[in-house]
C-alpha positions as CSV (number, residue, x, y, z in Angstrom):
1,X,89.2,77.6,105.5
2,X,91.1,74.9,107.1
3,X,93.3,75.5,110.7
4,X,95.7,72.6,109.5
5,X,96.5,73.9,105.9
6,X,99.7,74.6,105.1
7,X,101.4,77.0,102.1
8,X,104.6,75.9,101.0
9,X,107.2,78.0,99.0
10,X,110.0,76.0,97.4
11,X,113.3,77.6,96.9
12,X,115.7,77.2,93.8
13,X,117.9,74.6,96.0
14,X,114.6,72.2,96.1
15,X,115.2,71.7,92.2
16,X,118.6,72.4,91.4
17,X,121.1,71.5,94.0
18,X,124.5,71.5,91.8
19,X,125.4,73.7,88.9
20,X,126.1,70.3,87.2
21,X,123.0,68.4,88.4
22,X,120.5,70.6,86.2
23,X,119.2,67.9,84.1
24,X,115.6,66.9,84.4
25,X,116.2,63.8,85.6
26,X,118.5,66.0,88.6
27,X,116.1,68.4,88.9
28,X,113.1,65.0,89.7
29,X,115.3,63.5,92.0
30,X,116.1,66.9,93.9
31,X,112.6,67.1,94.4
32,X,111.9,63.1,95.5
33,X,114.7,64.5,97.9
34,X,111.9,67.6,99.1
35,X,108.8,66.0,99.4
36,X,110.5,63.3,101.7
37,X,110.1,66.5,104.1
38,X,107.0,67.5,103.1
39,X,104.7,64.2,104.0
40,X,106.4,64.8,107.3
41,X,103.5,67.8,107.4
42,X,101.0,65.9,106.2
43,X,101.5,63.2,108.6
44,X,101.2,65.4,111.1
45,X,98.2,66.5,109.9
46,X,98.6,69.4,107.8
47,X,97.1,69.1,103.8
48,X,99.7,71.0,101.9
49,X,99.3,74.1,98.9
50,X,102.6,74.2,97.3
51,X,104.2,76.9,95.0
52,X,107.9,77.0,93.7
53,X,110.6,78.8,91.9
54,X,111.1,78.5,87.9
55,X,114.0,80.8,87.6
56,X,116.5,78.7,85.9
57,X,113.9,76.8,84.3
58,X,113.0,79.9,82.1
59,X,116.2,80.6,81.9
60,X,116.9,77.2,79.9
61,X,114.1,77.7,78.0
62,X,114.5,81.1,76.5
63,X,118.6,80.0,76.1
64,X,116.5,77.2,73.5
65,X,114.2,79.5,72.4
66,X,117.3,82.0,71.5
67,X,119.3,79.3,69.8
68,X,116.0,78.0,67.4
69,X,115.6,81.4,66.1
70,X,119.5,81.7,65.6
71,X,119.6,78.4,63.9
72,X,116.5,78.0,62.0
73,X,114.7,81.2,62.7
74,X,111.6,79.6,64.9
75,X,109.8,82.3,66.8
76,X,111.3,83.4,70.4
77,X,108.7,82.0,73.5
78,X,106.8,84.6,75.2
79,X,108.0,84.5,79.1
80,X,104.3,83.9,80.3
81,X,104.5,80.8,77.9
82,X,108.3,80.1,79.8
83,X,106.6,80.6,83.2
84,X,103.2,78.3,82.2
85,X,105.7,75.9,80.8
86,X,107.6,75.2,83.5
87,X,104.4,75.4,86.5
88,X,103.0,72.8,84.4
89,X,106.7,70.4,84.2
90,X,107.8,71.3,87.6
91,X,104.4,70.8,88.8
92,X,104.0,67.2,87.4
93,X,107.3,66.3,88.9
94,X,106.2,67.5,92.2
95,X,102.8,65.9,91.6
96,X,104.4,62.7,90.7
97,X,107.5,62.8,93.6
98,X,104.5,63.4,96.7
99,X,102.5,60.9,94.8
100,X,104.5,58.3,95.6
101,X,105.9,59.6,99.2
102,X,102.6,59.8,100.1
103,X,101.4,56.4,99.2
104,X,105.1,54.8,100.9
105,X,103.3,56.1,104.3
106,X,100.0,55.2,103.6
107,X,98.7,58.4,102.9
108,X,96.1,59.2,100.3
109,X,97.6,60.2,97.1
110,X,95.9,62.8,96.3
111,X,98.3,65.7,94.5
112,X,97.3,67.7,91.3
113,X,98.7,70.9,89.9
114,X,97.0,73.3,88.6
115,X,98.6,76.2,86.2
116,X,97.6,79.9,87.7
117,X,97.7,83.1,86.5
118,X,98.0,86.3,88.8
119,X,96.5,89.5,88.2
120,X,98.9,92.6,88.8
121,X,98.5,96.2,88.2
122,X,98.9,98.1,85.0
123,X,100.2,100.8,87.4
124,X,102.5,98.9,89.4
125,X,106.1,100.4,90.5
126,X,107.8,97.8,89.1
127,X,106.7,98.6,85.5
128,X,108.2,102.0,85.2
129,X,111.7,100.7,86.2
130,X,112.1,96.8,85.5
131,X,115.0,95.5,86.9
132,X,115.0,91.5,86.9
133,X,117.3,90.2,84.8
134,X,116.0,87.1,82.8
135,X,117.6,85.1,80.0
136,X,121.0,84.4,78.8
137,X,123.7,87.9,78.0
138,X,124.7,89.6,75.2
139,X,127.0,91.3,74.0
140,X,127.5,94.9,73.0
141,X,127.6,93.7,69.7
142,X,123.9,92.1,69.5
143,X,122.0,95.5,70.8
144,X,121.7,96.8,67.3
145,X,119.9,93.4,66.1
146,X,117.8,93.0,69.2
147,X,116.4,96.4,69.0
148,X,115.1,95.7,65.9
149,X,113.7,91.8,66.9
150,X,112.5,93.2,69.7
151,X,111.7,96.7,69.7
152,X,109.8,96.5,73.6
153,X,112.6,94.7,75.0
154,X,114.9,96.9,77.8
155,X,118.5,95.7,78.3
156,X,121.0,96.4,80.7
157,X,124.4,95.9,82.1
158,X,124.9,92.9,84.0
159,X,128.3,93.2,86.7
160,X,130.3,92.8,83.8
161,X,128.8,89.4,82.3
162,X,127.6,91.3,78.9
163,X,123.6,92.7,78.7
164,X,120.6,91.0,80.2
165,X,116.6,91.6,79.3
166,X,115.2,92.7,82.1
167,X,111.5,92.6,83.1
168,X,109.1,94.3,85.8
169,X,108.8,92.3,89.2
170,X,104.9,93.3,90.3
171,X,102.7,92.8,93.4
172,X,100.6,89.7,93.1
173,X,97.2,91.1,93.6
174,X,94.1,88.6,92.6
175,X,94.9,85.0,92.3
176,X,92.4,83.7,89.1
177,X,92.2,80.4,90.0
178,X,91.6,80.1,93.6
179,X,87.9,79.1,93.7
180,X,89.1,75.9,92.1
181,X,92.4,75.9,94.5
182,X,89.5,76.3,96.7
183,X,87.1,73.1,96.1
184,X,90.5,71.2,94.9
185,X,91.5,71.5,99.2
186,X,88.1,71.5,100.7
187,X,88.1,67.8,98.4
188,X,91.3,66.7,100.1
189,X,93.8,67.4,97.6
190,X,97.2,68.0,97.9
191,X,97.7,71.5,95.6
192,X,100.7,72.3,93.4
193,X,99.8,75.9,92.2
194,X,101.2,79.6,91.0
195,X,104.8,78.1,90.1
196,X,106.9,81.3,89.5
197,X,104.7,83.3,91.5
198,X,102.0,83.1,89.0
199,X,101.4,83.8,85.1
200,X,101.6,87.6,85.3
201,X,98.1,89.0,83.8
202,X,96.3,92.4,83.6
203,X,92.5,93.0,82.9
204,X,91.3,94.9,80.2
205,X,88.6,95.7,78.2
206,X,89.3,91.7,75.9
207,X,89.7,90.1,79.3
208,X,92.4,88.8,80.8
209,X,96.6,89.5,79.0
210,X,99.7,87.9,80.1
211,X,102.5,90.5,80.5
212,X,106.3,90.0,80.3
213,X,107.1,90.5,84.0
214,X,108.4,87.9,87.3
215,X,106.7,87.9,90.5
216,X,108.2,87.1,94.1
217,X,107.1,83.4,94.5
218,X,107.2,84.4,98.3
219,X,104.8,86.8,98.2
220,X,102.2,85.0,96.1
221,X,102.9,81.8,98.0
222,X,101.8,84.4,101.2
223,X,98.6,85.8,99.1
224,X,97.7,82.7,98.7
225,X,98.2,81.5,102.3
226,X,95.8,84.2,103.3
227,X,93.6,84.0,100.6
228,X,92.7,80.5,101.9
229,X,92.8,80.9,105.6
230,X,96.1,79.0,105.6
231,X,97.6,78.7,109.2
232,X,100.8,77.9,108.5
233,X,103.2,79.7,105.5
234,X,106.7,77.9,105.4
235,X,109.3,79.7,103.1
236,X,112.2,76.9,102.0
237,X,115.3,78.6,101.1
238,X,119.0,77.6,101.3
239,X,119.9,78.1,104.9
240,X,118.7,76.8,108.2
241,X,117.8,79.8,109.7
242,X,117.6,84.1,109.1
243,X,120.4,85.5,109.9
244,X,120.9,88.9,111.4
245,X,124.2,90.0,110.2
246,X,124.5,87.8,107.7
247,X,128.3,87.3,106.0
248,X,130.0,89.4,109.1
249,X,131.5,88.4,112.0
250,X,128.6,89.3,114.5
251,X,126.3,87.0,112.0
252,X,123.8,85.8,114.8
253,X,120.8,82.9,113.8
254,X,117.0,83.9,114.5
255,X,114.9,81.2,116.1
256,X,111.2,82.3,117.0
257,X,110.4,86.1,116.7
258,X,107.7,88.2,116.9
259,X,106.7,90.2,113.8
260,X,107.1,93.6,115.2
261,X,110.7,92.7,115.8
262,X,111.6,91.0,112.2
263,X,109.6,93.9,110.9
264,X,112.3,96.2,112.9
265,X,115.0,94.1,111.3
266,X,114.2,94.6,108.2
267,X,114.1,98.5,108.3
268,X,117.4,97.8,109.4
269,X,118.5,96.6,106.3
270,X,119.6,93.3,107.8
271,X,118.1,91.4,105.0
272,X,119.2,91.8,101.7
273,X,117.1,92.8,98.7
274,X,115.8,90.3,96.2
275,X,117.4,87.4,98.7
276,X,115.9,87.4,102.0
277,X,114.0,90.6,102.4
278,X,111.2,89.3,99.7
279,X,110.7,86.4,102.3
280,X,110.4,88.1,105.1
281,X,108.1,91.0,103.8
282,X,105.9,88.1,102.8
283,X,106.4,86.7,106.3
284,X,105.3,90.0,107.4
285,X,102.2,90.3,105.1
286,X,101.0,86.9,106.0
287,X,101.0,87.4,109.8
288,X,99.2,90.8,109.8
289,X,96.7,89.1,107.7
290,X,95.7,86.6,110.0
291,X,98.5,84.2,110.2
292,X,99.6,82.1,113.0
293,X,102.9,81.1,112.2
294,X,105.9,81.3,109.1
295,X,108.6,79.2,109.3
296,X,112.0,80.1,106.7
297,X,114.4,77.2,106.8
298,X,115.8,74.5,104.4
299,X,114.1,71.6,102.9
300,X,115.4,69.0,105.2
301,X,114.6,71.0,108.4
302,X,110.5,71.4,107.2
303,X,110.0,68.4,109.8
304,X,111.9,69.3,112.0
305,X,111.2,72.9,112.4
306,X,107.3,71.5,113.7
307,X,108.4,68.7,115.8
308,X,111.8,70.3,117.4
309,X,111.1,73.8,116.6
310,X,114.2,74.1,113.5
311,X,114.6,76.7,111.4
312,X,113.7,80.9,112.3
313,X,109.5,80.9,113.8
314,X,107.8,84.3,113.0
315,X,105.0,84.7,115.4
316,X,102.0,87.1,115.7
């Protein structure tokens, strides 16, 4: 669709970069902080998609949700309401924040955000053994009651920390929205979309149904890079570069690599799951599909990493 259109993945450290800077205001100017580095891409040319990460979002949300039906006995929030909630308040933030950067350059202000819900599969892995934990911990003590509230609920052990719902974590497979994602970029517009990774739906035979279930920001933010002919997919995390080794005393940095040997590394094991190896499987997908180039580095390197090279470079 367009050889200068970039997909952009926004980690956690984009919106929260403190334990104790987690108000919205912190969170707004974390993310005035972000899309500093992200007109750098659009002054060099590129018109930017952008997706981001809601976990501790949902996390406060649900906490409120828990306490109102504690304290006054309001219904608990659905987490597909939690994850619409928070693409629609993280997305006006970002909307607002590369608003203004933009027009400080002299750039057209053109940003919207749309909320997006992702199809999965009814027969997806991931449903027969959830595993992502969600929500505050209980203890041993509250099983009995939340059985009864919530009867579809599974709960596990959590290192220790009490018990924590935990959901399935799907394949993204059909984004609903992108034909307007679609005419929103061919009209110029900056797009802040699928925050989360998406609302999770499922067809059947009423039409579309949001399911309780998280999934990998990364790799919708890579089904949507190919989707619409993206040429560039840049994964923000927390560090400058991948890291082969990472933690040990051979720990060694990856500049630019060539898929077949990041795909080697990560039969390897070198990347470790639900951390790095989402990314670079959605590294991986996006290059096989067409892609000409993922870059994983942190927020403040974006820039860099097209002018000076920053950051790790996975190449066809």
């Amino acid at each position: 669709m367009n050889g200068k259109l970039a997909v952009i993945a926004i980690g956690g450290n984009s919106l929260i970069k403190h334990r104790d800077k987690q108000t919205v205001e912190d969170q707004y100017k974390a993310i005035c902080d972000t899309t500093l580095h992200l007109v750098d891409l659009v002054e060099q040319g590129y018109q930017l998609v952008i997706t981001h990460g809601n976990g501790p979002q949902v996390g406060f949300i649900m906490l409120r949700s828990e306490i109102a039906r504690d304290q006054i006995g309001l219904h608990i929030v659905p987490l597909s309401s939690c994850v619409a909630d928070t693409q629609g308040a993280i997305g006006l933030q970002i909307q607002q924040a590369l608003g203004d950067a933009l027009a400080q350059r002299g750039l057209p202000a053109k940003a919207v955000t749309i909320v997006t819900q992702v199809e999965v599969s009814p027969d997806d892995p991931g449903f027969l053994e959830p595993a992502k934990p969600i929500g505050e911990f209980y203890t041993e003590q509250q099983l009995a009651e939340l059985k009864v509230q919530h009867p579809n609920w599974i709960l596990k052990k959590d290192a220790g920390r009490g018990f924590r719902r935990v959901v399935a974590s799907p394949l993204p497979c059909t984004i609903i929205e992108e034909e307007a994602l679609a005419a929103l970029v061919n009209n110029g517009f900056h797009v802040i979309t699928a925050g989360g990774g998406g609302v999770p739906v499922i067809r059947s035979k009423a039409g579309l149904v949001s399911v309780d279930a998280v999934i990998d920001k990364d790799k919708t933010a890579s089904l949507l890079a190919i989707n619409l002919g993206a040429s560039l997919l840049v994964i923000s995390t927390a560090v400058e570069q991948v890291m082969l080794n990472f933690g040990t005393a051979e720990e060694e940095q990856i500049g630019q690599v060539r898929v077949g040997e990041m795909e080697k590394y990560l039969a390897d094991n070198h990347f470790a799951p639900g951390s790095m190896a989402p990314k670079i499987e959605a590294a991986i997908d996006f290059i096989h599909n067409g892609g000409q180039r993922v870059i994983i580095t942190n927020p403040e390197n974006i820039g860099e990493a097209i002018r000076r090279g920053k950051g790790t470079h996975i190449i066809p």
